[in-house]
FIDRENKE-756052 format. One record per atom (N, C-alpha, C, CB): residue in three letters; residue number from 1; x, y, z; atom name. Coordinates in Angstrom, 2 decimals. Atoms other than C-alpha are relative to their C-alpha. Glycine has a CB too. Layout:
N
+------+-----+---------+---------+---------+------+
| type | seq |      c1 |      c2 |      c3 | atom |
+------+-----+---------+---------+---------+------+
|  ala | NUM |       X |       Y |       Z |   CA |
...
+------+-----+---------+---------+---------+------+
***
This chain:
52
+------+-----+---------+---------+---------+------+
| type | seq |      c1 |      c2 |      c3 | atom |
+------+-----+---------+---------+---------+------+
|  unk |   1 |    0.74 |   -0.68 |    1.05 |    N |
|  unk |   1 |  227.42 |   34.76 |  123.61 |   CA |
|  unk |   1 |   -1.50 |   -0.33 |    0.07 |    C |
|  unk |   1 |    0.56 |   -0.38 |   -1.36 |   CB |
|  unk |   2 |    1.26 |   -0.01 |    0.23 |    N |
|  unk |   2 |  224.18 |   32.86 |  123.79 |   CA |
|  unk |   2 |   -0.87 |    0.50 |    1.34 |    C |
|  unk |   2 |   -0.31 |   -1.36 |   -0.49 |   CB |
|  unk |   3 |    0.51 |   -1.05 |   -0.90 |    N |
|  unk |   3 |  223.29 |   34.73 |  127.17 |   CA |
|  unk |   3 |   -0.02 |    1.32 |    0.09 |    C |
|  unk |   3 |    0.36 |   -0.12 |    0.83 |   CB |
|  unk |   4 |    0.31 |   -1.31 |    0.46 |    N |
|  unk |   4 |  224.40 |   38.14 |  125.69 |   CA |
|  unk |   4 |   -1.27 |   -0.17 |   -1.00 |    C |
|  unk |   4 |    1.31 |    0.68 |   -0.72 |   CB |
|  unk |   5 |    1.75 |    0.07 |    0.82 |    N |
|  unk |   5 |  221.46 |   37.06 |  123.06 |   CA |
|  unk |   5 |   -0.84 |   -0.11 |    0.76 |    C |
|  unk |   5 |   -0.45 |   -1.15 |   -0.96 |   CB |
|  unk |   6 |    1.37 |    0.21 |   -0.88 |    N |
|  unk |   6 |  219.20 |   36.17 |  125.67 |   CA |
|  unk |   6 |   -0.34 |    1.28 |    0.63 |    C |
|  unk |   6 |    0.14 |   -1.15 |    1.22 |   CB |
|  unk |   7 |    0.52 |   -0.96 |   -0.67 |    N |
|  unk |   7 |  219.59 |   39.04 |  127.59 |   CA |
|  unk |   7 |   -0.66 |    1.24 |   -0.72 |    C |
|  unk |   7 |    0.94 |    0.35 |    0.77 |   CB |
|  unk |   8 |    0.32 |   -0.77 |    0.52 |    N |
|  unk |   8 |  219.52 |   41.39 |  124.71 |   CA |
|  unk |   8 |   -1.49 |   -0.09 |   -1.05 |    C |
|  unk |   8 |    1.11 |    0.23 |   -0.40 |   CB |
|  unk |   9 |    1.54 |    0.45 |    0.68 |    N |
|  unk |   9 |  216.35 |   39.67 |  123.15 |   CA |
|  unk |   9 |   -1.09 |    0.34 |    1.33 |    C |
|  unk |   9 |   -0.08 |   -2.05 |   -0.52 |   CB |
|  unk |  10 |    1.19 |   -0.45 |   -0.99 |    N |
|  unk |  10 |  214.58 |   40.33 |  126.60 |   CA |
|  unk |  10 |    0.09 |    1.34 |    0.05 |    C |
|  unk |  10 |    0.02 |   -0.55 |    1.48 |   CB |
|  unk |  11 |    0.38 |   -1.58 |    0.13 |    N |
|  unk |  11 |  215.58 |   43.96 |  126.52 |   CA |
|  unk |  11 |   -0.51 |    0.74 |   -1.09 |    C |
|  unk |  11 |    1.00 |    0.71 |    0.21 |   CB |
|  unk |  12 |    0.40 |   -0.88 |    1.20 |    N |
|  unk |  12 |  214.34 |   44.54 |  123.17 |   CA |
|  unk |  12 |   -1.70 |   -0.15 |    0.24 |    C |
|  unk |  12 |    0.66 |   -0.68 |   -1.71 |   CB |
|  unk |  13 |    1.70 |    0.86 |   -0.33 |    N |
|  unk |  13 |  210.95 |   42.41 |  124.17 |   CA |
|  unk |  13 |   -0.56 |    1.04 |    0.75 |    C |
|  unk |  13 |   -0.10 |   -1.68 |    1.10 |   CB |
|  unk |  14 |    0.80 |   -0.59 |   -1.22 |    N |
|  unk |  14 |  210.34 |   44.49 |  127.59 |   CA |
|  unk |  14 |    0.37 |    1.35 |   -0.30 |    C |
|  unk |  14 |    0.41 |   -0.52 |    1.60 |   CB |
|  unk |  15 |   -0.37 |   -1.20 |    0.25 |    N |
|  unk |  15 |  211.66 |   47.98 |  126.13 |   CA |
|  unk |  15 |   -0.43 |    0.20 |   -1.00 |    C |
|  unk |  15 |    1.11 |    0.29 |    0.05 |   CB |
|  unk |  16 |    0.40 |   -0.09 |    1.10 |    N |
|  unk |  16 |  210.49 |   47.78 |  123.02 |   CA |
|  unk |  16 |   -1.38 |   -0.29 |   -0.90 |    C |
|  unk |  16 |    0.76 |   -0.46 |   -0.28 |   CB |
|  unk |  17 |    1.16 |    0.33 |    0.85 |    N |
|  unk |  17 |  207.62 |   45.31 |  121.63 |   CA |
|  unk |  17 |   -0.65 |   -0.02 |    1.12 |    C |
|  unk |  17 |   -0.08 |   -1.24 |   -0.97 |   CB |
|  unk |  18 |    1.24 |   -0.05 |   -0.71 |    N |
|  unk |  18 |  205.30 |   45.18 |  124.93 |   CA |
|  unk |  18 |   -0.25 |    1.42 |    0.13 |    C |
|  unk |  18 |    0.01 |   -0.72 |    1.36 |   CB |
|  unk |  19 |    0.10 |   -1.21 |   -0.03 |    N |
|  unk |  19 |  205.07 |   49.07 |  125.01 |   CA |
|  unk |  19 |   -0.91 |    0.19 |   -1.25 |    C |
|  unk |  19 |    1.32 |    0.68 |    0.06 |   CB |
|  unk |  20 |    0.47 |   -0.21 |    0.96 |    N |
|  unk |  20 |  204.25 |   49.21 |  121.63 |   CA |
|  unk |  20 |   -1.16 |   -0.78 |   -0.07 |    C |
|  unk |  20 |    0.79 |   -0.09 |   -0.87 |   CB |
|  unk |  21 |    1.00 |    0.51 |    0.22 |    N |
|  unk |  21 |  201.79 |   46.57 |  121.45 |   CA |
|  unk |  21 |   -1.56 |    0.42 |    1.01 |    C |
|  unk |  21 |    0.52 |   -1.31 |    0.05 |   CB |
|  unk |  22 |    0.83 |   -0.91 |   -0.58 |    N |
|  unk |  22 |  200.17 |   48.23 |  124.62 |   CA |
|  unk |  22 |   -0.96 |    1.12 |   -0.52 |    C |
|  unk |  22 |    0.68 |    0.48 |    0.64 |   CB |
|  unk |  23 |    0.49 |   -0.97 |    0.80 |    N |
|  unk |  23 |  200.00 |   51.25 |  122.84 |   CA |
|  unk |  23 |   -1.48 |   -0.07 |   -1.19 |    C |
|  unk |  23 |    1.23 |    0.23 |   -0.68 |   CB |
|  unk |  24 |    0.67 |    0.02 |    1.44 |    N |
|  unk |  24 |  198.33 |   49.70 |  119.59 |   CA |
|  unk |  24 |   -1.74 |   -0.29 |    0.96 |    C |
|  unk |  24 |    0.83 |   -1.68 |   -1.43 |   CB |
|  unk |  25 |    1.26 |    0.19 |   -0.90 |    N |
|  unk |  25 |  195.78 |   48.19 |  122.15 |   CA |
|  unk |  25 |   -0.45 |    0.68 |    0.78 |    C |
|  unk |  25 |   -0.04 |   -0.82 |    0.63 |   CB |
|  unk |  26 |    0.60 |   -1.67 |   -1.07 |    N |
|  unk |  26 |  195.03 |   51.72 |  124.04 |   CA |
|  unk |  26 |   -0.90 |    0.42 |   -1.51 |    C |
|  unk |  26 |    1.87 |    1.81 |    0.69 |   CB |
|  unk |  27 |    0.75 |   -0.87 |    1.46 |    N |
|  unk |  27 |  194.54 |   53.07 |  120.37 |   CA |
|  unk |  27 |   -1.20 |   -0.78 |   -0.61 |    C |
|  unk |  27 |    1.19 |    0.17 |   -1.44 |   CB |
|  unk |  28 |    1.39 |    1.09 |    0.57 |    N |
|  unk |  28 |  191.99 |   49.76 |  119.56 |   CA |
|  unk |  28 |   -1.06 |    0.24 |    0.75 |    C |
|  unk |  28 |    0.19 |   -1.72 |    0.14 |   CB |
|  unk |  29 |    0.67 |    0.32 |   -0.73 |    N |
|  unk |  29 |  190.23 |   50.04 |  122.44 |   CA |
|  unk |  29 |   -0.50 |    1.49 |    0.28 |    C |
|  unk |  29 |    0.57 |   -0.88 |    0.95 |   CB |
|  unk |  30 |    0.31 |   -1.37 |    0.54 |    N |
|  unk |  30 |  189.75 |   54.05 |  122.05 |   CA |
|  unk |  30 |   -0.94 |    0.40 |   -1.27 |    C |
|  unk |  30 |    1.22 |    0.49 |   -0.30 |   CB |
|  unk |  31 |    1.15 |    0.22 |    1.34 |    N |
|  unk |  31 |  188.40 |   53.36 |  118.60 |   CA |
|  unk |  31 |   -0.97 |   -0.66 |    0.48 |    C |
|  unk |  31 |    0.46 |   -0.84 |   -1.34 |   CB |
|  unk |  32 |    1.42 |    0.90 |   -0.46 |    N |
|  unk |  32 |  185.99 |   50.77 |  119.97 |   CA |
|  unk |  32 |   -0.86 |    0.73 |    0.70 |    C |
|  unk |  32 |    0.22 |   -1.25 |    0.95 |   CB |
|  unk |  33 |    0.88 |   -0.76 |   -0.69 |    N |
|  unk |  33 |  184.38 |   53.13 |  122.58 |   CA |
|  unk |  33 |   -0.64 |    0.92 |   -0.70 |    C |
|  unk |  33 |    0.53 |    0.54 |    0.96 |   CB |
|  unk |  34 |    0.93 |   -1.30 |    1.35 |    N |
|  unk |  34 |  183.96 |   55.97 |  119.84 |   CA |
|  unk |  34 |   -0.68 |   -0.71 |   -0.86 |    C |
|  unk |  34 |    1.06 |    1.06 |   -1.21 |   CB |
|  unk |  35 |    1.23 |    0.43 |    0.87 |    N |
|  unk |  35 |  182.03 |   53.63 |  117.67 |   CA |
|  unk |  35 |   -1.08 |   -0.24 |    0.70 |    C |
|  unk |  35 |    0.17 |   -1.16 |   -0.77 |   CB |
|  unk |  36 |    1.13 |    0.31 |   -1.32 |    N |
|  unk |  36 |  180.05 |   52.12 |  120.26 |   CA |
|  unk |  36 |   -0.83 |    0.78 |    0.53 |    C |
|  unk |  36 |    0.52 |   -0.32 |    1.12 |   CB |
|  unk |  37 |    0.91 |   -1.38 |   -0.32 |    N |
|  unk |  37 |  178.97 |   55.86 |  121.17 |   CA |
|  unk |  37 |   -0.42 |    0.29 |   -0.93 |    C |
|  unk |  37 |    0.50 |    1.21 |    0.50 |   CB |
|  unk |  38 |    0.96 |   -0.09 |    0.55 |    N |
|  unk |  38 |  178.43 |   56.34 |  117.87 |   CA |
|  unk |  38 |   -1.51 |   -0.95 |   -1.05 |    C |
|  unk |  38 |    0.63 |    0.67 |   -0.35 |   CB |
|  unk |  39 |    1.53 |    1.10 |    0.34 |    N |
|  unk |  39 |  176.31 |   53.15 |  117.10 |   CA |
|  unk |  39 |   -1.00 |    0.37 |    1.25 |    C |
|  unk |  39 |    0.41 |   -2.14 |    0.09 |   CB |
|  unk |  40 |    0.77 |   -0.57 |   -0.90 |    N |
|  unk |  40 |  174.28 |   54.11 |  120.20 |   CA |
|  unk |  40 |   -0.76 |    1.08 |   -0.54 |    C |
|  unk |  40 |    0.72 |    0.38 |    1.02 |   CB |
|  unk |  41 |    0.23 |   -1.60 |    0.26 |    N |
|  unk |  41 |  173.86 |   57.60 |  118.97 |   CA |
|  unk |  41 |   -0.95 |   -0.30 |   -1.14 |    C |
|  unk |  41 |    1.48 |    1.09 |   -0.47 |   CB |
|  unk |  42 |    0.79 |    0.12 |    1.15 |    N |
|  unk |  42 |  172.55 |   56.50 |  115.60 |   CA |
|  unk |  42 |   -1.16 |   -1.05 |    0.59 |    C |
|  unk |  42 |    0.93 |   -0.56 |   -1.38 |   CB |
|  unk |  43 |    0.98 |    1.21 |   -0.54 |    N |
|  unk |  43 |  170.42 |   53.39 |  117.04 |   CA |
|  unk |  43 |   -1.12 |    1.14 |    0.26 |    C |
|  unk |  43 |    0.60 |   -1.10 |    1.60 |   CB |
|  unk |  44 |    0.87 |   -0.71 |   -0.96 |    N |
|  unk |  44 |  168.86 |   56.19 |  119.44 |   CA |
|  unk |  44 |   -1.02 |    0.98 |   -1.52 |    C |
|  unk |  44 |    1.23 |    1.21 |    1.44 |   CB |
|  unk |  45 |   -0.10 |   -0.87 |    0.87 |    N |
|  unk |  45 |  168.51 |   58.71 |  116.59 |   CA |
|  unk |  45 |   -1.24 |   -0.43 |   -0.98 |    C |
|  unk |  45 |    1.44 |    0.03 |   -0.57 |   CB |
|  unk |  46 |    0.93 |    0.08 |    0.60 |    N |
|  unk |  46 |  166.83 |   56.11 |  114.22 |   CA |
|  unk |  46 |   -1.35 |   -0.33 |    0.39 |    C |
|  unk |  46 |    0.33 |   -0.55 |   -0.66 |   CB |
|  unk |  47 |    1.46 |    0.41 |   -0.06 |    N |
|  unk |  47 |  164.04 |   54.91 |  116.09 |   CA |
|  unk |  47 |   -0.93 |    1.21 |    0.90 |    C |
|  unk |  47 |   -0.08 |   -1.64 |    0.80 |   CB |
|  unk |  48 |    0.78 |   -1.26 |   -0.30 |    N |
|  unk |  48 |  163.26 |   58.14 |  117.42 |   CA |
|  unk |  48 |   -0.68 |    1.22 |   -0.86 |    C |
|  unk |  48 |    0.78 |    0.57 |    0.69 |   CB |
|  unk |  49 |    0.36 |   -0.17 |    0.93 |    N |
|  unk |  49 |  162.81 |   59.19 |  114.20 |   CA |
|  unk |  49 |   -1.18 |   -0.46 |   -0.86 |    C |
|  unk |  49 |    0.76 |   -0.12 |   -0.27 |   CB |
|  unk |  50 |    1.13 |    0.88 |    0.87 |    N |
|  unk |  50 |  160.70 |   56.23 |  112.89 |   CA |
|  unk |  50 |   -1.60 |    0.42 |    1.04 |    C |
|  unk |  50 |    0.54 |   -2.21 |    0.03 |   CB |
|  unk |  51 |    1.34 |    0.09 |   -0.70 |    N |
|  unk |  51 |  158.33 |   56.79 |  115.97 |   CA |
|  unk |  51 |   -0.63 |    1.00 |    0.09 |    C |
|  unk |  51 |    0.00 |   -0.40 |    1.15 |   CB |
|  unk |  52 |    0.40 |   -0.59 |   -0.11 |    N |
|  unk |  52 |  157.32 |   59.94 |  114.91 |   CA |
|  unk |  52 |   -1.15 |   -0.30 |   -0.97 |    C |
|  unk |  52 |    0.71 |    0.78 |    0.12 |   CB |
+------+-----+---------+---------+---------+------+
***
């Protein structure tokens, strides 16, 4: 029994929670680039503004 648990705790691990946590960290790291473009964007925006 405690190697049917083992095995079935690694198939839930490698089928289940590293996929997902991948995922969450595709979707973090997606958000991060779109801010980043738009802190850039505004940065650019305000001092091209002020230096008129």
């Amino acid at each position: 029994m405690l190697v049917l648990g083992a095995l079935l705790a690694l198939f839930v691990l490698f089928n289940f929670i590293i996929p997902m946590v991948l995922g969450l960290l595709k979707i973090a790291l997606i958000i991060g680039v779109v801010g980043l473009f738009v802190f850039i964007a505004v940065t650019l925006v305000g001092k091209s503004s002020s230096s008129r």
